[in-house]
C-alpha positions, 0 to 999 in steps of 0.5 A: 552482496546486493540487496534490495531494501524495502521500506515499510516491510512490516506493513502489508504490501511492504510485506509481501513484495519482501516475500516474492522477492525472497521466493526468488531467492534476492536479497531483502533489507527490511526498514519499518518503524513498527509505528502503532498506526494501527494494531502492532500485533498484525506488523509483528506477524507478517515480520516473523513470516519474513524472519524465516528467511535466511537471505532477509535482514532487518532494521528498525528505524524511522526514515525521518531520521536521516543520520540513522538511514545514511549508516543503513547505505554505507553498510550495504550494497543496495541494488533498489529501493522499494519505497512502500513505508507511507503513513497511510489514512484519509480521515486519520490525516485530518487529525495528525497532517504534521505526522503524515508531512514527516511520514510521507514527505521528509522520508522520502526526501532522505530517501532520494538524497541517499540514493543520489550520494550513494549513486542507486539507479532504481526507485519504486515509489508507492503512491495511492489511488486517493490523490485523483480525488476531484476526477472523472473515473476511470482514472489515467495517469496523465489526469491533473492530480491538484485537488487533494481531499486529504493531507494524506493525499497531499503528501502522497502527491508531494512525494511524487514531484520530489521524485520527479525533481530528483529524476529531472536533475540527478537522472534517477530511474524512478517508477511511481506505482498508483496503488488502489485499494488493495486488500487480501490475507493479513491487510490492514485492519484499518481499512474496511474488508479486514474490518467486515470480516472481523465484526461479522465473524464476531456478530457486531456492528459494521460501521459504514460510511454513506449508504455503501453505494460507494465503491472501490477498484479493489486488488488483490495483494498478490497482484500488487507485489507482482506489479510492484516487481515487474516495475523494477526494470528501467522506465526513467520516470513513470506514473503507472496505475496498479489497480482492478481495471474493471468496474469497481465493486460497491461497499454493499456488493464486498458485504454480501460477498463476505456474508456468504462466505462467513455464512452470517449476515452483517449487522450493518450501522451506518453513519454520514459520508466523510467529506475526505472520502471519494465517491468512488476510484476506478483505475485505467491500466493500460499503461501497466499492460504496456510498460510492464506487461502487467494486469490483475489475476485475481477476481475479487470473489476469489480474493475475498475467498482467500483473504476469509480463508486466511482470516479463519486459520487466524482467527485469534490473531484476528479475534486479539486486533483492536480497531 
């Protein structure tokens, strides 16, 4: 029996890749840490969906630890890796660079050497829109990425030369997915919709960094976890863009959105622009319609409509997460 093991399964796009491939009725190994990046309570949900499955099994653990990780490969046939684990956040990774080192860097590292011993063809590595900081929008692939804002984005950016190497000298199949701002039912609360939705329905303050002229190529989770399939056929080594594809949408323009389908106004507090944040990410897809046949479904109002609609139906989950 094959499976196709999906790090970080608890976490939000990890998540749902986890779910489309289980629909389709493949087998799913689940890796998180259930790290408290961020509210637990959130991770915990999203992995008791999965645990409905039958054709899902799960391992908690920690891809620093490389020992632990090898037993996981000699235990099970695994068909790809889906490499979605990352310890993610811009401003977090002034604070604490040597975690997202461990997070972003040894993991993968352990990764690519299991999958090089243990002889699995297929990689899919999730990187992040953050590591075209410095550039021109709209942003291709082919850019030169070596002016990271971030430790996050350095990470990010290391992982994809290790992939690389490891292409170059072991002939791995890897597709490195460039991922930009995804947002949609149970995301990340550390991140601003998840954010506006909460403190509006609860009337507080939201917080806003700059004057919420900036703006984001937001995309929908569903059309991120289909991307993220359909880049498992084999590519040799490929940097692809995942994201919107059109003009990016203003922090003001997602909280007018959000007011009108909260039927409340936001009480908005606004404090200096971080100098780790991008003025704005705009991706260019071409690449993804070529390769992978592939670009967004679903426009923002109807993404936000259903990421509200989700929040609603949850609303002590929701109402129970700390920011």
């Amino acid at each position: 029996m094959e499976y196709y093991l999906v790090t970080g399964s608890a976490g939000f796009i990890g998540w749902k890749v986890s779910e489309f491939l289980l629909k389709e009725g493949k087998n799913v190994l689940g890796i998180d840490n259930i790290n408290p990046a961020y509210d637990v309570k959130l991770k915990e949900w999203r992995l008791n969906q999965l645990k409905k499955y039958p054709n899902f099994k799960f391992y908690k653990l920690d891809l620093s630890n490389y020992q632990a990780l090898k037993i996981i490969f000699e235990i099970y046939s695994i068909k790809a890796i889906i490499h979605l684990a990352a310890k993610a956040g811009v401003r977090q990774s002034l604070k604490d660079p040597w975690v997202y080192v461990e997070s972003n860097i040894t993991a993968t590292l352990n990764l690519l050497e299991l999958m090089k011993e243990f002889k699995i063809k297929k990689m899919i590595l999730a990187s992040t829109s953050s590591i075209y900081a410095g550039q021109e929008p709209p942003f291709y692939e082919d850019l030169k990425v070596d002016t990271p804002l971030s430790p996050y984005a350095a990470t990010k950016k290391s992982a994809e030369l290790l992939a690389y190497t490891y292409h170059h000298l072991y002939n791995l199949d890897i597709s490195v997915l460039r991922y930009f701002t995804v947002y949609g039912p149970a995301g990340r609360p550390d991140m601003s919709i998840f954010r506006f939705i909460k403190w509006i329905y609860e009337e507080k303050p939201i917080e806003i960094y700059g004057d919420g002229t900036q703006a984001r190529d937001f995309t929908y989770i569903d059309d991120i976890a289909r991307g993220t399939i359909l880049a498992l056929k084999p590519l040799g080594y490929e940097v692809i863009n995942l994201g919107g594809g059109k003009n990016p949408a203003s922090i003001n323009e997602v909280i007018e959105i959000l007011e009108k389908l909260l039927g409340k106004k936001a009480i908005k507090k606004y404090y200096p622009f971080h100098k780790a944040d991008v003025k704005i990410t705009w991706a260019e897809i071409k690449k993804a319609k070529s390769l992978l046949d592939w670009e967004p479904e679903v426009s923002l109002e109807e993404g936000l409509k259903k990421t509200v609609k989700w929040a609603l139906e949850n609303i002590d989950l929701i109402k129970s997460i700390e920011i």
